[in-house]
N, C-alpha and C positions, 0 to 999 in steps of 0.2 A: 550598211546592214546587209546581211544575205539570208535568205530559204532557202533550207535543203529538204530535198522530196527524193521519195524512188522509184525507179521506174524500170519496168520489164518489157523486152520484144516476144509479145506475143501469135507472132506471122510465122515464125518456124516450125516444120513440123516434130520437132523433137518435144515430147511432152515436159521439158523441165527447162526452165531458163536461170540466165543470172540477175542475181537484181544489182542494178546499176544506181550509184550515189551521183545525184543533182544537186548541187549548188548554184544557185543565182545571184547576182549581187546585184548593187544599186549601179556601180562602175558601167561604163559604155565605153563600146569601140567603135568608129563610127554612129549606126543608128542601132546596135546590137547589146542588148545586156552581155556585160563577161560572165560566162556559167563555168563551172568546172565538172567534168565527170571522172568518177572511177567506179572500179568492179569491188561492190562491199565484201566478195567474197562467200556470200550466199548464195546458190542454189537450190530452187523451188520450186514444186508442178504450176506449170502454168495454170491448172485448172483454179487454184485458192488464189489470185491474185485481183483486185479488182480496179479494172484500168480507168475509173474513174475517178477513185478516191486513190489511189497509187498506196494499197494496203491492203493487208490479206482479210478477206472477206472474213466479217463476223462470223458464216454459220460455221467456219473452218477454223475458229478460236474455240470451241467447246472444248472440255475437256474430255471427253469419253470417246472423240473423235479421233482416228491415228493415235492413240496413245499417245495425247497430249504433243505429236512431232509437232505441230504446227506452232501449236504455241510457242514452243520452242524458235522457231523460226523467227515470230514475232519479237519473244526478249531477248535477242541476237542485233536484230534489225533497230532495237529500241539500244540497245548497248552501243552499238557502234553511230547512232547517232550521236547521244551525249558526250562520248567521248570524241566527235569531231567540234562540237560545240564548244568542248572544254579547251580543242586544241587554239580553236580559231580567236575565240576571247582572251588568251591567253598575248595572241598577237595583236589584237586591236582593232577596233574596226574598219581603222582607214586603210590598212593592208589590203595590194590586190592578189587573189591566191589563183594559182593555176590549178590543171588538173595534176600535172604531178608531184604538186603538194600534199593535194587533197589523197592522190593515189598513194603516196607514203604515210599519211595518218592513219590510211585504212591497214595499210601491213603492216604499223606498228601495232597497231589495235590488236591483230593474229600472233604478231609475237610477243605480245603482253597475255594473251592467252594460252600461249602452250607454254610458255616459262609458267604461269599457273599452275596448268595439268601435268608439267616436269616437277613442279615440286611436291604436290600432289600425291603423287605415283610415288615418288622416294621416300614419302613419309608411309604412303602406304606399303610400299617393298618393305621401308624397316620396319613397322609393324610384324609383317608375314617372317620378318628373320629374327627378330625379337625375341627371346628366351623365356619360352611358358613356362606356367609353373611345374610341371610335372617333371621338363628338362631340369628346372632351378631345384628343386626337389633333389633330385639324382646328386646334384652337382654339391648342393649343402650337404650331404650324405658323406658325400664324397670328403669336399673339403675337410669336415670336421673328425673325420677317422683316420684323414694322412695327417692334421696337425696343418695345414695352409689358413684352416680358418679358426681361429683362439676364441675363448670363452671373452667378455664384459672388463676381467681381470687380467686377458693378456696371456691366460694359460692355455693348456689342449685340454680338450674333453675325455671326461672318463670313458670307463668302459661302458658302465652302466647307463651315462646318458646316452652317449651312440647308440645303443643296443634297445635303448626306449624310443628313440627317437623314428630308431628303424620299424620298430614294432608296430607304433602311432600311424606311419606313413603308409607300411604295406596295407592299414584299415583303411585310407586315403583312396588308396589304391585298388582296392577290392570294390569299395563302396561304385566307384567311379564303372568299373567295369559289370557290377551287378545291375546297374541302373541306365546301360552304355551311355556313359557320359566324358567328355576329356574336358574337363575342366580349366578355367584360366584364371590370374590374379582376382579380373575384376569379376566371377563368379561366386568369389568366399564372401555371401554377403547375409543377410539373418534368414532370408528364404533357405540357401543352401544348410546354414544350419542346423535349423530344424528339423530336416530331412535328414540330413546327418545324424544328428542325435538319435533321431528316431528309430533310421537304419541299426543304430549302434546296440540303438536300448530293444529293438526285435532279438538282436542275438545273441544278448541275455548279458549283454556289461555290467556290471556294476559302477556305481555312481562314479567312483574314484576312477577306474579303469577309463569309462567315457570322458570324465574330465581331463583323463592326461593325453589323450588322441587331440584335443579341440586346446590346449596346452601348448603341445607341441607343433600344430598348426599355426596357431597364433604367432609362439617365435620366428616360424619360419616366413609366415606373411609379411613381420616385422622387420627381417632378417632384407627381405628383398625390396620392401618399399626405403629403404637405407642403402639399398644398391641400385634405386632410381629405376625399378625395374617395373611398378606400380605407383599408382597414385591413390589407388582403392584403401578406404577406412572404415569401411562395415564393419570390417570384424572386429574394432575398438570400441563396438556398439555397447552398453552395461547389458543388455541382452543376449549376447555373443558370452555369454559367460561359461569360466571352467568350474564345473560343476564337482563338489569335494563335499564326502562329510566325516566324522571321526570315526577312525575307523579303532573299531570292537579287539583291541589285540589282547593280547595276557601277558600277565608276568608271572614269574614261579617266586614263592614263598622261601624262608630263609631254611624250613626245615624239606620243601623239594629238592630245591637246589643240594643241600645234604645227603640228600636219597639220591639224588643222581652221582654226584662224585662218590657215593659208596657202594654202587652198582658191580655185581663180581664180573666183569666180564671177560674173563682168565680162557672163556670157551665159547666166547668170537674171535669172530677176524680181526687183526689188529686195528683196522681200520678204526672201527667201533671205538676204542679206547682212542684214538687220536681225535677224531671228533671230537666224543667228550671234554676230551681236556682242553682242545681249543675253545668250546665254548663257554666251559666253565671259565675260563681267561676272559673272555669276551664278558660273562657275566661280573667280576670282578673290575674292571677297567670302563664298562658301559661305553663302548667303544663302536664303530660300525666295522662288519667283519672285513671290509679292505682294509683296517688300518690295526688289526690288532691282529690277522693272520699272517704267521711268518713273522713274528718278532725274532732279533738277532741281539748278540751281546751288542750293537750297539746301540740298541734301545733301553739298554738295565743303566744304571748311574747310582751307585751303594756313596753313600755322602755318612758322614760321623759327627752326630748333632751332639752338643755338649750345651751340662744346662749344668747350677748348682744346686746339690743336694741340702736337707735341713740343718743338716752338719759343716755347711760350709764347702762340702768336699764335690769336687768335677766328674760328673758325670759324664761318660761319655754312650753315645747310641748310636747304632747303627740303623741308616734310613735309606729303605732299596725303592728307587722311582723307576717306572718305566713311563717314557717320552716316545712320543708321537708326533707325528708330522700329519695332522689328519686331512686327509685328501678333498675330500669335499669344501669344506669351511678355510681351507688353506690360511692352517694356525697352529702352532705347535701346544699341546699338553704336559703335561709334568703329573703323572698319579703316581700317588704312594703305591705301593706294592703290600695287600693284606694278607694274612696267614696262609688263605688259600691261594695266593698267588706267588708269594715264596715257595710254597712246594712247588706247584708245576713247575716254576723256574728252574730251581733242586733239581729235578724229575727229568728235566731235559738240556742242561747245563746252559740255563741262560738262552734256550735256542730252541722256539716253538717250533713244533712239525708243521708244513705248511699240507693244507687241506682243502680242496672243492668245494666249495659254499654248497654247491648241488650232492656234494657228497655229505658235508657236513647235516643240512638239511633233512637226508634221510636216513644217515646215523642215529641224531637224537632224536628222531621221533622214537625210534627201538630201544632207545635207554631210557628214554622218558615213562614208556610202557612196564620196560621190566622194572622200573623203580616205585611202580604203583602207581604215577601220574596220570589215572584213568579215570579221575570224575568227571561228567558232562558237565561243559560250562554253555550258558545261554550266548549266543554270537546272532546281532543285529547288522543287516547289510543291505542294500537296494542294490539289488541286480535285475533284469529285465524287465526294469520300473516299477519296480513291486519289492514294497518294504517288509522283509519277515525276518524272524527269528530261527535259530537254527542250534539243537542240542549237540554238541563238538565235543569230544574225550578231551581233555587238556595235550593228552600229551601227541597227538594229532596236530594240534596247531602250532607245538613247539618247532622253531627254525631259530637262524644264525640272528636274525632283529631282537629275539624274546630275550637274548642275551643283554644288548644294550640298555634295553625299557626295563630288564631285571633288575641290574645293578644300578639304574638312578633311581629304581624305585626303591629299591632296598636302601640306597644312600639317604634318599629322605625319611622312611621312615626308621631310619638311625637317629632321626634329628637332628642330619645334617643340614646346615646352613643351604637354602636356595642357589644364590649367587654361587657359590664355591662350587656344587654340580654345575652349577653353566661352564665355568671353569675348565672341568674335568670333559663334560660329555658334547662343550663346541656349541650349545645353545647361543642365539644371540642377547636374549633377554631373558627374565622371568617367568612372564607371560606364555611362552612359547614353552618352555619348558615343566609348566605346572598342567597344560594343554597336552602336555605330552605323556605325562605319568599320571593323568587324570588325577591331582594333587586334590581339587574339592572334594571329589567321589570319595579319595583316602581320609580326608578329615572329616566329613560328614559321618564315615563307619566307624571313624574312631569315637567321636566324640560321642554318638548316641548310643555307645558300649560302657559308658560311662556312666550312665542312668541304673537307677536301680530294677526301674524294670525290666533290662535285660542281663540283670544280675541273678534275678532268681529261678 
């Protein structure tokens, strides 16, 4: 068996000494126990040491003393005990150990320590080199506008989500600099939230708007814990939620829609008339305007349907489809081509003018005006958290969307089949697309027109 104790020279006048490692064993040389010594590698003011008890004096364990150094000193001295303990049991007890055995346990001890504080430090270097999010930000920006990083489906991203996505992040980025904050993965958590939203809903967002900032956040948080960049899932919290509600749009009537293509506008700029006529296409087609502006003959397909007459005799018909490759929903369409969509075609030989959605947009608002489209309609919205109502001209709110939500609304109330608009306008269900032409709200005004009380 052996005791190991420690022990300091305290006759130097240097106020710090080494503490020196004792081992005693049972073994004898001559009439001498064999002891072993080594240097534990410690350094201590001689004043905390107490040569009695060969251990640092209790008043000099407090904690509020030295800033806890001592103690420090103490779970060093306690470390490099057990780990000579562990070494010595390891060999047995009838071993006899020298001192420069004992004197290699203790520098293995210090090189089991700094290979520690080595590895330590490397995981904390690569922390510090590690790619925050505001770099990751930049860099998703980046990726998804040159095409290095694909859409779920493997394709590039449109224009329009880039350009949202941009829009979401520079509020990222403002928010962060208005509050000086440089925020990191594991900061996107329901506190930061809140505050976010907050920030968003002072500067007067609307519901929709705020939800597609915390939207496109979300992807992107999603985007980097898939590239092992985080480990953070707050923001998957049901309280971390994007915030949407339906939003109040219009569609124009079958006898608007009429007044607008019969608009003289012989004494505008041509511009005016090109708009028109692309959105009138748009309204026909119920189409989104990247997939219906700038049609070419090789979107027209004239096909000759043949059926038999009551006479027995063949009929033949000619049936003019225009086909789509719609961008979004990456799926191709087949629509008939209707009366007003044979002229334009007519009108422009098969080969729509291509036009500015920005342009288009405030074209028809001025055709929509000179066509009479000027009753206020009631428009509901939450914008800087506050739900009101708001009196709108119709023909104000008209843009390149009122075209698509025209023609499926008009398509329904043709009494055309549900399913066959999903068909045409790229809906994935029913559901989605009755939500979308607010289908109850239409049957509900129909049906109670049907009453005789609002017959007289």
């Amino acid at each position: 068996m052996a005791s190991l104790m420690y022990m300091v020279r305290t006759t130097k006048t240097d106020p710090n000494a080494s503490v020196k490692v004792k081992i005693r064993f049972n073994a004898y040389v001559g009439k001498q126990k064999v002891c072993a010594y080594a240097l534990s590698g410690v350094v201590i003011p001689k004043k905390i040491w107490d040569t009695e008890k060969n251990a640092i004096r209790k008043m000099y364990l407090k904690k509020d003393v030295e800033n806890g150094l001592y103690v420090g000193y103490n779970i060093t001295l306690g470390e490099i005990e057990a780990w000579i303990n562990a070494r010595y049991n390891a060999l047995g007890s009838d071993e006899v150990i020298t001192s420069g055995w004992l004197q290699g346990v203790v520098d293995d001890y210090w090189v089991n320590i700094k290979r520690k504080e080595d590895a330590e430090r490397e995981i904390q270097e690569a922390e510090t080199k590690k790619e925050g999010l505001n770099a990751y930000i930049a860099r998703y920006i980046e990726e998804i506008s040159n095409g290095t990083r694909l859409t779920n489906r493997g394709t590039i991203y449109k224009h329009g989500t880039i350009k949202s996505v941009k829009g979401s992040m520079t509020q990222f980025a403002e928010f962060q600099r208005a509050n000086g904050l440089s925020l990191n993965f594991e900061d996107i958590d329901l506190e930061f939230y809140r505050h976010y939203t907050a920030w968003l809903t002072h500067k007067g967002y609307t519901l929709n708007s705020l939800g597609k900032c915390i939207k496109d956040l979300k992807v992107i948080m999603t985007a980097a814990k898939d590239d092992e960049l985080t480990t953070n899932e707050a923001f998957k919290a049901k309280k971390f939620r994007v915030t949407q509600e339906e939003a109040d749009n219009i569609y124009l009537t079958k006898e608007e829609l009429d007044a607008i293509a019969n608009v003289d506008l012989s004494k505008m700029p041509r511009g005016y008339e090109l708009a028109r006529d692309v959105f009138l296409a748009g309204c026909c087609l119920a189409q989104r305007v990247s997939d219906y502006n700038r049609l070419t003959p090789d979107n027209i397909v004239t096909e000759v349907r043949k059926s038999i007459g009551e006479n027995d005799e063949i009929i033949k018909e000619e049936v003019t489809y225009i086909v789509i490759d719609q961008q979004k929903e990456n799926v191709r369409v087949r629509i008939p081509a209707n009366k007003m969509m044979l002229g334009l075609l007519a009108k422009y030989n098969n080969q729509l003018p291509y036009i500015w959605e920005q342009k288009i947009n405030e074209y028809i608002k001025v055709v929509a005006e000179m066509a009479g489209i000027t009753e206020e309609v009631p428009i509901t919205s939450t914008k800087g958290g506050v739900r009101r109502t708001e009196r709108i001209r119709k023909c104000d709110l008209v843009k390149t969307h009122t075209a698509r939500r025209t023609g499926a609304t008009l398509m329904y109330l043709s009494g055309m089949d549900l399913y066959d608009i999903c068909k045409i306008t790229g809906h994935t269900n029913i559901k989605n697309l009755r939500r979308y032409i607010k289908a109850d709200e239409l049957d509900v005004a129909h049906k109670i027109t049907q009453y005789d009380y609002f017959r007289n």
